[in-house]
Wavefront OBJ file of the C-alpha trace (Angstrom):
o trace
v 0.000 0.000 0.000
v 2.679 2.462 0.921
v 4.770 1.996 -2.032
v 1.515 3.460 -4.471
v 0.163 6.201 -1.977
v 3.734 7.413 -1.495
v 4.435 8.307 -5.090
v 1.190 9.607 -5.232
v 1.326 11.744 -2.524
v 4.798 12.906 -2.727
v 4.394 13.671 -6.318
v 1.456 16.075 -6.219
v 3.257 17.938 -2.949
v 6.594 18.050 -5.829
v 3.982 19.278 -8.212
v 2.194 21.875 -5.859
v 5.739 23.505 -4.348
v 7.318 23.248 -8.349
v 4.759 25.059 -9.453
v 5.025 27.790 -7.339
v 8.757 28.285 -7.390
v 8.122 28.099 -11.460
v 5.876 31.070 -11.353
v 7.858 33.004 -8.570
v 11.223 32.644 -10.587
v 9.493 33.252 -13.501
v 7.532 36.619 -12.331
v 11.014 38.186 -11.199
v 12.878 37.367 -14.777
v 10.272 39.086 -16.659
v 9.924 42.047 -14.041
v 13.936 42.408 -14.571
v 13.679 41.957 -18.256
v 11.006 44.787 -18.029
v 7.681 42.838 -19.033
v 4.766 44.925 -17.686
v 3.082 43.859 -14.707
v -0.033 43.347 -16.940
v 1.174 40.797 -19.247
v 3.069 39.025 -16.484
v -0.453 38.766 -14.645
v -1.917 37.512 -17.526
v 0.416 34.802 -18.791
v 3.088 33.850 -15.962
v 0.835 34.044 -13.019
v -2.534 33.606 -14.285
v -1.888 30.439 -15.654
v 1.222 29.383 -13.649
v -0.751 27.133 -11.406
v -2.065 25.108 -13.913
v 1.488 23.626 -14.888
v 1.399 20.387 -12.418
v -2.052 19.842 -15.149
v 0.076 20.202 -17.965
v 3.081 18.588 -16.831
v 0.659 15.124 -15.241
v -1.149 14.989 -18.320
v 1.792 15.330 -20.702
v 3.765 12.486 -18.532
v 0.994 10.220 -18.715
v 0.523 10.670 -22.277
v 4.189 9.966 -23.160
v 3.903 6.927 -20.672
v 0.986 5.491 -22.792
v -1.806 6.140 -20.396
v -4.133 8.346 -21.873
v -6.779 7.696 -19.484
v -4.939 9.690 -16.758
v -3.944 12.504 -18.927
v -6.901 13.123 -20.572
v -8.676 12.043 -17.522
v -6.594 14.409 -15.731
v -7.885 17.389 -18.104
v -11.774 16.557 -17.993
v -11.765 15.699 -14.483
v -10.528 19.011 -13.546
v -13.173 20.790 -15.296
v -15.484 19.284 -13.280
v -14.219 19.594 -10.305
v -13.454 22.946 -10.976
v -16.936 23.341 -11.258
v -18.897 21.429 -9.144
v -16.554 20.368 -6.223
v -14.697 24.032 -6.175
v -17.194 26.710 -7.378
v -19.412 24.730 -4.676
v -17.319 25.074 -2.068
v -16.315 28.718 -2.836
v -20.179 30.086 -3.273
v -21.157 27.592 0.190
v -18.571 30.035 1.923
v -20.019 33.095 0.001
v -22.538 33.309 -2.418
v -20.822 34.412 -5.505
v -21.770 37.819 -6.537
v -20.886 37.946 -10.884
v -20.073 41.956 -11.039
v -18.488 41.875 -14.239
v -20.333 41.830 -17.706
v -17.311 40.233 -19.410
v -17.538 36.571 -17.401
v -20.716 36.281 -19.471
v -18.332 36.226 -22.400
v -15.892 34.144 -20.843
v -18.463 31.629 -19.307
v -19.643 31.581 -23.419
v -15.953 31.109 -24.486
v -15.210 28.256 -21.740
v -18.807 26.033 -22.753
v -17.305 26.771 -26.661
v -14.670 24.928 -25.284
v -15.937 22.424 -23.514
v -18.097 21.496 -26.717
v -15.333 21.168 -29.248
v -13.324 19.418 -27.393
v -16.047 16.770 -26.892
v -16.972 16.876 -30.727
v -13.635 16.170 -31.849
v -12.403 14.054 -29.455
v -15.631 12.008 -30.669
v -14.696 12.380 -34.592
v -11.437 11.842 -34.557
v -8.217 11.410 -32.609
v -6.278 14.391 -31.125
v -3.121 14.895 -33.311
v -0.918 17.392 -33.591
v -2.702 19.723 -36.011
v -5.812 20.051 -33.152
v -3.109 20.450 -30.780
v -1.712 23.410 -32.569
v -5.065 24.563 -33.490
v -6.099 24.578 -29.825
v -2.678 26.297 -28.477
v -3.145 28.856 -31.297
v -6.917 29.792 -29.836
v -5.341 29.705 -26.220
v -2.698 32.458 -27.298
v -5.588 34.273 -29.382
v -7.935 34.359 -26.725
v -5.256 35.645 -23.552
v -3.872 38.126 -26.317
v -7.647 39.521 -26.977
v -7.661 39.672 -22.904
v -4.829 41.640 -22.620
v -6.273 43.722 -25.155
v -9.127 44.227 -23.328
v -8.065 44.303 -19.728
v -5.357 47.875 -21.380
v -8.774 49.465 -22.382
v -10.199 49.497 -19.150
v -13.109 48.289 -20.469
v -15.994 49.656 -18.317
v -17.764 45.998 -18.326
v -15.336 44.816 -15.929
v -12.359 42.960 -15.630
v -12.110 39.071 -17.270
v -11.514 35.850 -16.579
v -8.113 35.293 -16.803
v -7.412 38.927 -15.434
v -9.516 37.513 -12.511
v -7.769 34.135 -12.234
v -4.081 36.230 -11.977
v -6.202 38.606 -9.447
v -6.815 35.118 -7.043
v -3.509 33.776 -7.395
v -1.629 37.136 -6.236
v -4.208 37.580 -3.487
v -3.422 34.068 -1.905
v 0.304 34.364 -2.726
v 1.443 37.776 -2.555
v 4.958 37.068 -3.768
v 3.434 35.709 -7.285
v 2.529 39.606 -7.697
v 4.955 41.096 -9.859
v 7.239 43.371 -8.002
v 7.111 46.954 -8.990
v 11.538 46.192 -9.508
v 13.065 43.181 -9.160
v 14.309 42.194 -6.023
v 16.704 39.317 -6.575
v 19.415 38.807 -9.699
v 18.365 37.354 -13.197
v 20.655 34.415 -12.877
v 19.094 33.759 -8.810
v 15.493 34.230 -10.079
v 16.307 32.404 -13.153
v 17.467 29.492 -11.143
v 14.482 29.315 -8.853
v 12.070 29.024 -12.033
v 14.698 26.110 -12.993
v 14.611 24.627 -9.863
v 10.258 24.816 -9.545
v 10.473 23.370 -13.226
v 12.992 20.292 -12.180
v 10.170 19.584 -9.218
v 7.327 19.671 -11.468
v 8.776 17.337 -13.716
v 9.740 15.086 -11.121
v 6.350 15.192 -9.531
v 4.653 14.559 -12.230
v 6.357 11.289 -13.088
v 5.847 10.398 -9.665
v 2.285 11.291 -9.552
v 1.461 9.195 -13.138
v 3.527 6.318 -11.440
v 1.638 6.177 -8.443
v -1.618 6.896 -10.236
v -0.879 3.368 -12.910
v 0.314 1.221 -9.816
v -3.109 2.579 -7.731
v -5.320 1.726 -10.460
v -3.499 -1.932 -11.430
v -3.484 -2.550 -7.358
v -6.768 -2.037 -7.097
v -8.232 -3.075 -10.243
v -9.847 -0.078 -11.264
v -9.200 1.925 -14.999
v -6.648 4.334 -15.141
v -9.179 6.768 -16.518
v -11.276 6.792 -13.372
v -8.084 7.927 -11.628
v -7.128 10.311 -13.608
v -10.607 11.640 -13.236
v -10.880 11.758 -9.418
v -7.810 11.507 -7.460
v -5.291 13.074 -10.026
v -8.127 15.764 -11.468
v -8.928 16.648 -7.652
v -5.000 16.429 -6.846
v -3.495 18.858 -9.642
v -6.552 21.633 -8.832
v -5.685 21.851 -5.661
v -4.134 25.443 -6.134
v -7.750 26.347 -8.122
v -9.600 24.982 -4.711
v -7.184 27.233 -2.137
v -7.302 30.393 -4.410
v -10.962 29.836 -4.993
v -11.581 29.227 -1.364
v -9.627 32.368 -0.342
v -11.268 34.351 -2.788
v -14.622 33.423 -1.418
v -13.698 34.137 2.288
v -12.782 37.540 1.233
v -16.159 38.064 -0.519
v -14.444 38.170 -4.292
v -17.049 35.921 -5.928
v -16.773 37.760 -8.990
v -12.609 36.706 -8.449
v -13.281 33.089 -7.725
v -15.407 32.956 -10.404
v -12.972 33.799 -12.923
v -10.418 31.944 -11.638
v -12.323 28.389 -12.576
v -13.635 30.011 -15.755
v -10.132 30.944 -16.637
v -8.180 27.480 -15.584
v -11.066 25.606 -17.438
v -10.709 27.148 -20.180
v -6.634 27.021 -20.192
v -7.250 23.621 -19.420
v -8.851 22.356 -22.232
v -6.865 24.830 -24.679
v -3.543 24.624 -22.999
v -3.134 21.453 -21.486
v -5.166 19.695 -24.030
v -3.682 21.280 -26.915
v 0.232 20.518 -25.681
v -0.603 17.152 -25.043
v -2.145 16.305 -28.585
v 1.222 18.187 -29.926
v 3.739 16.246 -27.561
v 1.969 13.293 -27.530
v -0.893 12.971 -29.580
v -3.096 10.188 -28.966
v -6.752 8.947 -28.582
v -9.259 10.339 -26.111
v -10.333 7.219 -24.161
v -14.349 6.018 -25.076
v -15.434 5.825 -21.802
v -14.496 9.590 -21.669
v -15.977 10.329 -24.889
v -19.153 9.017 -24.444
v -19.286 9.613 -20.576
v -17.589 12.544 -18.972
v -17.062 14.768 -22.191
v -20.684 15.316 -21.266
v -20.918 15.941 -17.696
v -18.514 18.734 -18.478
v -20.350 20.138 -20.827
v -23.402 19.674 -18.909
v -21.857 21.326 -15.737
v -20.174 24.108 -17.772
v -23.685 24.607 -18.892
v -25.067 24.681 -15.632
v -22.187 27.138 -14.293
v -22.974 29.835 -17.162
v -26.954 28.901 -16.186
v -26.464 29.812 -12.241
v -24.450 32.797 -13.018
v -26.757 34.673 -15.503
v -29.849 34.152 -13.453
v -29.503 37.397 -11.094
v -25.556 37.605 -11.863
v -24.703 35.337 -8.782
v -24.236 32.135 -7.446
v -26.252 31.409 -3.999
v -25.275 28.992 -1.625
v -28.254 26.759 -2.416
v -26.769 26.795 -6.072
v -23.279 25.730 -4.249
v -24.981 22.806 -2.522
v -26.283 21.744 -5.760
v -23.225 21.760 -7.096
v -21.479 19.685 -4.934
v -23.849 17.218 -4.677
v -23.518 16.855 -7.947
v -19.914 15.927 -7.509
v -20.589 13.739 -4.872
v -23.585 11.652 -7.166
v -20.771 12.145 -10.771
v -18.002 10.381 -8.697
v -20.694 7.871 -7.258
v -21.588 7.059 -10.774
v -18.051 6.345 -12.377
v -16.429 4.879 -9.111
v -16.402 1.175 -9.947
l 1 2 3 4 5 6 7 8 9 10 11 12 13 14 15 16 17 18 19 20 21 22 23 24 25 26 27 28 29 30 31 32 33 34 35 36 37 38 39 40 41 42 43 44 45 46 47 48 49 50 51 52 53 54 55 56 57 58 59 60 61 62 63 64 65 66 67 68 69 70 71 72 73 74 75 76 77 78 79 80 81 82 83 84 85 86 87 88 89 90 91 92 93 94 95 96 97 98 99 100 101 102 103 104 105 106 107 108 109 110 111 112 113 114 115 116 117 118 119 120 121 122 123 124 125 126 127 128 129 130 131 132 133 134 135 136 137 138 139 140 141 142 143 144 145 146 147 148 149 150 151 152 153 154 155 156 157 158 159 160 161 162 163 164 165 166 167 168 169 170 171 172 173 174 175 176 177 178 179 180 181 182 183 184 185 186 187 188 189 190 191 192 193 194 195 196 197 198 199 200 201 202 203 204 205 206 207 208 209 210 211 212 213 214 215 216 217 218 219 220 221 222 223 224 225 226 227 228 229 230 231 232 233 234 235 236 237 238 239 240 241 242 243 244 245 246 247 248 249 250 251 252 253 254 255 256 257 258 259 260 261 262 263 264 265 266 267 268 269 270 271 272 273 274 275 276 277 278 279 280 281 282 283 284 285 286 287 288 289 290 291 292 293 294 295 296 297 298 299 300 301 302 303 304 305 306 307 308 309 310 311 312 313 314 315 316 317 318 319 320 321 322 323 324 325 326 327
């Protein structure tokens, strides 16, 4: 027993604490090189905790298990919604200020839907791969656009999702000048990169021997205990966020990571590794995410907030979707 949960274990804390020294070292390079604070919000930080996803899924699909990395990426949507925006509007109803979720929450079921469609029609090679890293980069660059002109409809969700992380971790904020040498700061990204790799062979290890010890599918794992594992930094800045009465913040935090997710994440791992979506995902869970993304934009329009009943609903619904695909 100790020689699966150990890996396990051990390699989402490697993933977790890489992750973060990744985006630290990384923040203070591109404050010295003189990126703008903006930018650095937007792309370093904003989506800097989503790189033990990238990392687990990529591993996994190099190691020929394809159920934990794509697993991995579905399961994380729906966590993100149902186990994490639960949680976060159960501590405080959500409150949706800004007018530009609505477009994001539209963007992130878009998403959701084409990655179902052509993970149904076809396998994901590397042309959707570069496809869907090309709309990721399109989409944070039309952000950035937006978040310069100050547009009066509020901030977005990946300015929101950078907002979160910086709020929970105040030295992810970039520094107004840097406060450490390139080279130093440079070697700290190096170092959080080394222990995010190494976690996330760990963590795909651990995951296989788990599922072959206990004779469950790899896919169900990667749904559940490596989904819930690698969102673990979505569930503490969410849950922060929603303590301090930012519902609008936590919000866009899940909207952003699921949509990075599925672009990011899924799109790098069709080009490094492309591969075939498992069935059971396919004709299962590429539904319930598109189901609960549905429901997410759903509970948001309706009054512009999420109450705590909706949270309750929501994860319940987690509770019954891991019920249902737990063998």
């Amino acid at each position: 027993m100790l020689e699966i949960w150990l890996p396990l274990i051990g390699g989402l804390v490697l993933l977790i604490a890489g992750g973060e020294l990744l985006v630290r070292g990384a923040v203070q390079v591109a404050t010295g090189l003189g990126v703008s604070p903006l930018v650095i919000g937007l792309t370093l930080v904003g989506f800097g905790t989503s790189t033990p996803e990238l990392v687990t899924s990529v591993q996994a699909a190099l190691s020929d298990a394809p159920g934990i990395a794509y697993g991995n990426i579905v399961g994380s949507n729906i966590a993100n919604i149902l186990l994490i925006v639960g949680v976060a509007a159960l501590i405080s109803p959500m409150v949706i200020a800004s007018v530009a979720l609505k477009r994001d929450g539209a963007v992130m079921l878009a998403v959701a839907i084409v990655f179902a469609v052509v993970a149904f029609a076809m396998p994901l090679g590397r042309g959707v791969g570069a496809v869907f890293v090309a709309a990721l980069i399109a989409y944070v660059y039309l952000a950035f656009r937006q978040e310069r002109a100050s547009a009066p409809s509020g901030h977005g969700a990946v300015y929101d999702k950078s907002l979160a992380l910086q709020e929970t971790d105040v030295a992810l904020a970039p520094p107004s000048e840097p406060k450490k040498s390139l080279l130093v700061s440079a070697l700290i990204a190096l170092a959080g990169l080394v222990l995010v790799v190494i976690g996330g062979r760990f963590l795909v290890e651990g995951a296989v021997s788990l599922a072959r010890g206990f004779g469950i599918s790899e896919t169900v794992i990667g749904l559940t205990i490596v989904a819930v594992g690698t969102s673990m930094p979505e569930f503490v800045t969410s849950a922060v966020a929603g303590l301090r009465k930012q519902g609008d913040v936590a919000f866009g935090n899940i909207v952003g990571s699921n949509i990075y997710n599925i672009l990011g994440i899924g799109g790098f791992t069709a080009l490094i590794a492309p591969g075939v979506v498992p069935a059971e995902i396919v004709s299962f869970d590429n539904l319930v995410m598109i189901g609960v993304s549905l429901a997410l934009v759903a509970f948001a329009w309706t009054g512009l907030r999420i109450a705590r009943w909706e949270g309750a609903v929501l994860l319940v619904g987690y509770l019954v979707y891991v019920w249902a695909i737990w063998p």
